[in-house]
C-alpha positions as CSV (number, residue, x, y, z in Angstrom):
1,X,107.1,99.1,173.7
2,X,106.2,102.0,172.3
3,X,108.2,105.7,173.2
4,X,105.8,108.5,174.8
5,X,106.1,111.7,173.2
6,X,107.9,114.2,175.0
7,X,106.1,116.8,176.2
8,X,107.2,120.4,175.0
9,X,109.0,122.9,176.6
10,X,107.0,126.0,176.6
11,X,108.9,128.4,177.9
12,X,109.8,131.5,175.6
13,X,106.6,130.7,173.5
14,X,104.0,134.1,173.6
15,X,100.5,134.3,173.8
16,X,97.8,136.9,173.7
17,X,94.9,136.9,176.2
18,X,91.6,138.7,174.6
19,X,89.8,139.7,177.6
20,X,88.5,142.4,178.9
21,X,90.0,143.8,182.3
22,X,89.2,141.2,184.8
23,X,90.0,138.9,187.5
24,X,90.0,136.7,184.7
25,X,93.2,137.8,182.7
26,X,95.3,138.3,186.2
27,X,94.8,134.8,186.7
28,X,95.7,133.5,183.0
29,X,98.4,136.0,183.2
30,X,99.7,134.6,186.5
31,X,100.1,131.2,185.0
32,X,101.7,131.6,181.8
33,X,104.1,134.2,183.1
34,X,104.8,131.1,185.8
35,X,105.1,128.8,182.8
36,X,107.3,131.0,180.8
37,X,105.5,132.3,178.1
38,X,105.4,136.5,177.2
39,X,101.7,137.5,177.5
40,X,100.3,140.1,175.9
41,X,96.3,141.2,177.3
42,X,94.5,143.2,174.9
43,X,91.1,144.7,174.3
44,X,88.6,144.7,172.1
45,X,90.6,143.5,169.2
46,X,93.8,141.8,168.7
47,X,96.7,143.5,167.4
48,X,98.5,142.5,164.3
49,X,101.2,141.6,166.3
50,X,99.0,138.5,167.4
51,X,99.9,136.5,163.9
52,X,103.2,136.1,165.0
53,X,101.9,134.6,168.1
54,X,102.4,130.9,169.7
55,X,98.9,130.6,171.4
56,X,95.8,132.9,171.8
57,X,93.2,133.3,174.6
58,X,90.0,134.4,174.1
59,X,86.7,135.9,175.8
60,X,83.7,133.3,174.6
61,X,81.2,135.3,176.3
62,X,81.9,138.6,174.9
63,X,83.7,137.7,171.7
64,X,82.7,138.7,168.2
65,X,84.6,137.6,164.9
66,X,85.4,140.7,164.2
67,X,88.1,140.9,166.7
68,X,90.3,138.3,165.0
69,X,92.7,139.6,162.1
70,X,92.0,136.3,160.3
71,X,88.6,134.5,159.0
72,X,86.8,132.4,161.5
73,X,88.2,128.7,161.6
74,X,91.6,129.9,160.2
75,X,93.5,130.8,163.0
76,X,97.4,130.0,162.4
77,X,98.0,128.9,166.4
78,X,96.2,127.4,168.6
79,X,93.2,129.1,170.8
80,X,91.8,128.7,173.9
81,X,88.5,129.8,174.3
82,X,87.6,131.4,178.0
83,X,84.3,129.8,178.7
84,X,81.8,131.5,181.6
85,X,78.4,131.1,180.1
86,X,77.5,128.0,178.8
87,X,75.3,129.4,176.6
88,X,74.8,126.9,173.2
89,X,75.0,129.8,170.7
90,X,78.6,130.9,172.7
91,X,79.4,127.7,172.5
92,X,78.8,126.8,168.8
93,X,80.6,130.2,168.5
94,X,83.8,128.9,170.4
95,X,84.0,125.1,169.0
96,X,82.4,125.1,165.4
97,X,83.2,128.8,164.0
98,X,86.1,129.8,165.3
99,X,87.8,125.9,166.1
100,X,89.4,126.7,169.8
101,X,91.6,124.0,170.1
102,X,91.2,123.8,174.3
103,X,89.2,125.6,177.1
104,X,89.0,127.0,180.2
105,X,86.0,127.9,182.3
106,X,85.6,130.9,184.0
107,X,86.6,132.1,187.2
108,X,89.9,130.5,186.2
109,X,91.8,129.2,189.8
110,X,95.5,129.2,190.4
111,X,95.3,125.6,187.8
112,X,94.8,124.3,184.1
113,X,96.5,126.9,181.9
114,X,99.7,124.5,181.4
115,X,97.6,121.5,180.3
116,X,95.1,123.9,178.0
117,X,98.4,124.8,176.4
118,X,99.6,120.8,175.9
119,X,96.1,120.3,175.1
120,X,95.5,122.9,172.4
121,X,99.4,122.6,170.6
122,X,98.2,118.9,170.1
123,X,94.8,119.6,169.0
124,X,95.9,122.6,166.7
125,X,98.8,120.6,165.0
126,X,96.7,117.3,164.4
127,X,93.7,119.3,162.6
128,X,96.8,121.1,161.0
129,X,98.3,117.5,159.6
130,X,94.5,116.7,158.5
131,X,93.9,119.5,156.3
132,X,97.4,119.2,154.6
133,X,96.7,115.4,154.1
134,X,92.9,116.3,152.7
135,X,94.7,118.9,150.3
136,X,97.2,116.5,149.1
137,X,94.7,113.9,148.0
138,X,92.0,116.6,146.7
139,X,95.9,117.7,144.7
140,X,96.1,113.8,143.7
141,X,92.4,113.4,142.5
142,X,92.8,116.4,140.2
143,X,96.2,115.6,139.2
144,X,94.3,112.1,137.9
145,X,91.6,113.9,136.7
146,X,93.5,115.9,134.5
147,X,96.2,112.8,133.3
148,X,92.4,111.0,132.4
149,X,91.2,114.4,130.1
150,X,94.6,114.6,128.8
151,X,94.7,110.6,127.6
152,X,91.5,111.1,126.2
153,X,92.8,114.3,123.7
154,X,95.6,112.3,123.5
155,X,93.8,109.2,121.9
156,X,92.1,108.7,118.6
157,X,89.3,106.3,117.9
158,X,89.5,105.3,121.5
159,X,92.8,103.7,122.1
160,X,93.3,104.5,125.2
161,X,96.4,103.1,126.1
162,X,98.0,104.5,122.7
163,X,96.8,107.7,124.6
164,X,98.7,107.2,128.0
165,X,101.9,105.4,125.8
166,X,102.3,109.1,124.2
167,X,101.4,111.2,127.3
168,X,104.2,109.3,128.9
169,X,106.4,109.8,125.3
170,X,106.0,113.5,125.7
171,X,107.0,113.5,129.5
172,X,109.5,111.9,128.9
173,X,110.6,114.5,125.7
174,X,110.0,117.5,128.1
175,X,111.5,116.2,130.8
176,X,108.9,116.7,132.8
177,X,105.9,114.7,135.3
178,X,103.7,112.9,133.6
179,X,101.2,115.1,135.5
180,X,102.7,118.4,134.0
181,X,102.9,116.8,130.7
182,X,98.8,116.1,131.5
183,X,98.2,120.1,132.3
184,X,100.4,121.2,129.3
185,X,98.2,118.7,127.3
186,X,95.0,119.6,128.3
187,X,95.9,123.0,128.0
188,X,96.8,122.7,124.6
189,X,93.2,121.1,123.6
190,X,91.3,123.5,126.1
191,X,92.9,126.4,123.5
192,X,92.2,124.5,120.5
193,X,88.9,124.2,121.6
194,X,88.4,128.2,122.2
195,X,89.9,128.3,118.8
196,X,87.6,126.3,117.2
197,X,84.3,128.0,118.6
198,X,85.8,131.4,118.1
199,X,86.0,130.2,113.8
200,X,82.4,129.1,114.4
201,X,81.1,132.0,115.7
């Protein structure tokens, strides 16, 4: 029998509420101050201030990118879009652009702030956990790709393995990675390289 994972305390945790003045941000408001979190309502734009912030609520209908301090998709919290129009465009906006981890539709009742909160920090950190796992293999395939250039500079007539045996000598000798020893290695040939069609030229 698997453990359930605990669900997080909240309280203490900020968030910023794009929105303009409406019965819309009273009601948001209402809820997170219940919860515990420090709001912050602003308009037009978001504040620097807002990169600092645990969660971020924002107007779908009237929203623009230019309102975010940071490029569309590349939020550093989560975001909850506020949904009143389910225009396709707004929504494509919301979703696909700008990545809002949760929503809310609009009029928002004296419900479903807390679990748009719960919802988003889980959505936010798995897409988060993603992209570091997608960088560390596109960091392993290079990493190979550059140990496979480096064995080949390394080798003469084709050997190969002679090629990797040495790579792995001059690790060793350095007292380095094998996959720094590759970069330093196929640094070295890249510059003889430029070398050699510089004397050509």
């Amino acid at each position: 029998m698997t453990k359930s994972a605990r669900i997080p305390n909240l309280g203490g945790a900020s968030a910023f509420v794009l929105h303009r003045p409406h019965p819309t941000v009273q009601a948001v408001t209402r809820q997170l101050s219940a919860i515990g979190l420090e709001v912050t309502d602003c308009w037009p734009e978001l504040p620097p201030a807002v990169l600092s912030a645990d969660f971020v609520f924002f107007d779908v209908d009237l929203g623009f990118d230019e309102q975010f301090p940071w490029k569309p998709g590349e939020a550093p919290m989560p975001l909850i879009a506020l949904v009143g129009s389910e225009a396709p465009g707004r929504i494509e906006w919301a979703l696909f652009s700008h990545r809002a981890d949760a929503h809310l539709m609009k009029p928002v009742g004296n419900s479903g702030v807390y679990s748009s909160l719960l919802i988003a920090r889980q959505s936010f950190e798995a897409r988060r956990r993603l992209a570091a796992e997608i960088a560390s293999l596109e960091a392993r395939v290079a990493e190979r790709h550059t140990i496979v250039r480096a064995v080949a500079a390394l080798a003469r007539g084709g050997e190969h393995e002679r090629g990797y045996a040495q790579l792995r000598s001059l690790a060793m000798n350095w007292q380095i990675s094998v996959e720094e020893a590759a970069r330093r290695v196929v640094a070295m040939a890249d510059g003889e390289g430029s070398d050699e069609q510089s004397r050509r030229a």
